[in-house]
N, C-alpha and C positions, 0 to 999 in steps of 0.2 A: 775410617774414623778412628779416633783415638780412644774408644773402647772397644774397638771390635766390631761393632755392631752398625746397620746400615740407618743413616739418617735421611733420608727422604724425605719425601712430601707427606702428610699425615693427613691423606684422603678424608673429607669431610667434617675436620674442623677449619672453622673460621680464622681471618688473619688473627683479631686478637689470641685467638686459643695456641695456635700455631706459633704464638710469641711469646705466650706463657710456658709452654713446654722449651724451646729454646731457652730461653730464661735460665726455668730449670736446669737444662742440661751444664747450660756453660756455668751455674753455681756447683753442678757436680762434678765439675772436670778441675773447675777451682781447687777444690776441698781433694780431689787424687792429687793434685799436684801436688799440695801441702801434706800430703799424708794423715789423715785423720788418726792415724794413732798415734801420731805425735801432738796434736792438739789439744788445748786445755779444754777443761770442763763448758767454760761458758763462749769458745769458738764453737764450739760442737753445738750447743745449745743455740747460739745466732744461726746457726747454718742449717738445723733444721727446723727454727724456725720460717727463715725466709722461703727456705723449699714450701715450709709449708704453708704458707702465704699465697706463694706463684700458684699452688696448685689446689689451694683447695677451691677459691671460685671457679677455676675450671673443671673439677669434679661435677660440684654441684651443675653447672651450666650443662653438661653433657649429660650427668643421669638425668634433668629437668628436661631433655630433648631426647631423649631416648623415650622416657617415661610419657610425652606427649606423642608419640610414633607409632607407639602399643596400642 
């Protein structure tokens, strides 16, 4: 993988969940390419917005399914 690190299957989330972290990744590999320290104030600002867009209804969906498991 192009950080190092392995990307596999993500045991026990659902396809959409498993699409919203893909999402994410490929907006983080984006933002390496481009070098985020070379980037202006408000690319920096869109891009962790969108992260955090991708990711936050899947936060919540997953403690909300954890928290019914308990």
């Amino acid at each position: 993988m192009p950080d190092g690190r392995p990307h596999g299957p993500l045991p026990g989330l659902t396809a959409w969940q498993r699409a919203a972290v893909d999402f994410a990744r490929q907006d983080l590999q984006s933002a390496r390419r481009e070098h985020l320290a070379t980037m202006d104030a408000a690319s920096l600002t869109l891009l962790v917005e969108r992260l955090r867009g991708r990711l936050h209804g899947l936060l919540d969906e997953i403690t909300e399914h954890d928290c019914e498991r308990s």
